[in-house]
Every structure is written in structure tokens, then in C-alpha cells.
N, C-alpha and C positions, 0 to 999 in steps of 0.2 A: 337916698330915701326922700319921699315926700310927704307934705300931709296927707295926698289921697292912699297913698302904700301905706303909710301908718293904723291913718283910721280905717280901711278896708278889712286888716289885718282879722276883726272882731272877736279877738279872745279878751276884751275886757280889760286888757291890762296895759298900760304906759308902754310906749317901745323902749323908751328909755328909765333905766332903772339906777341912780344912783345911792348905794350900798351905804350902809352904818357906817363911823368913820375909824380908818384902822386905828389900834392902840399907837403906830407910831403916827401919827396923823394923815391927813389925807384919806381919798372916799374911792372905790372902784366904781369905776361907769362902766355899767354895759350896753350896748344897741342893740335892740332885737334877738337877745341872751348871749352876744356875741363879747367877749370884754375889749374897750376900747380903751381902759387908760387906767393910769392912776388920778384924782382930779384934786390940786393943792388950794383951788380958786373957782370963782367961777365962770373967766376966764378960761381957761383950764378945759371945763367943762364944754363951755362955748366951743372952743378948739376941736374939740372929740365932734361935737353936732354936726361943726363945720364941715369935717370932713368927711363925714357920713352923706352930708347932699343939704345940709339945713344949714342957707344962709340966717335965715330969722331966729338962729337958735336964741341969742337973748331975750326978747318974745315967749318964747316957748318954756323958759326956767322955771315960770310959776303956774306953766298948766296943767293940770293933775291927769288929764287927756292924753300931754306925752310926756311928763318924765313924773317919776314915783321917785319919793325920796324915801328911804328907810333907814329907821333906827334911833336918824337925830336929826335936831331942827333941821329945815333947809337952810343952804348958804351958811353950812358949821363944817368946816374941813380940819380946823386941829383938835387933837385930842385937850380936854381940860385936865 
């Protein structure tokens, strides 16, 4: 995937969506509704981007353009 594949997509939504973070900790990431991972880091995450085709994924962590965090803070992967 690239940024043009990404933003071309124009349903309005992040291609990348990573999920509330499970009760046993850690977050699901999905690519383009596809589930890529379980993610403990953001690292982790980065890892998932990487292999999707995004080298610049840490760039990309804090743009609301491609990834949606839901639930809880960004960059929160364990359960409190």
C-alpha cells in the first residue's frame, strides 16, 4: 500500500485502524479492515505498516489521515 492507494480509497476513514486495547493487554491492528496483528508497542505497529508496503510508517503514527486509534489514548497498549 501507498499513500496514493490509501488517500484515493475516499471513504473518509484511516486505512489503518488501531482498536481499544484488549483486557489482556495489547491493541488489534487492521489494514484496510484486513486484521494485521496483535500490536504490544509501537514498534509492533510500525512492523504491521512495514509490511503492508509503508516504509515511513513512524511518520504516519500520529496522522489521523491513516491510522485511527479507537477506545484509548494513542501509544497505550497495556491494560491499567
Amino acid at each position: 500500500m501507498n499513500r496514493e492507494q490509501a488517500q484515493c480509497e475516499g471513504k473518509g476513514t484511516a486505512p489503518v485502524v488501531v482498536h481499544r486495547v484488549a483486557d489482556t493487554g495489547g491493541r488489534r491492528v487492521s489494514i484496510r479492515a484486513q486484521f494485521a496483528g496483535l500490536a504490544h508497542s509501537d514498534a509492533d505497529l510500525v512492523e504491521f505498516l512495514r509490511r503492508a508496503g509503508l516504509s515511513d510508517a513512524w511518520e504516519l503514527l500520529d496522522d489521523p489521515h491513516w491510522v485511527e486509534w479507537q477506545g484509548d489514548r494513542p501509544h497505550q497498549y497495556g491494560a491499567d
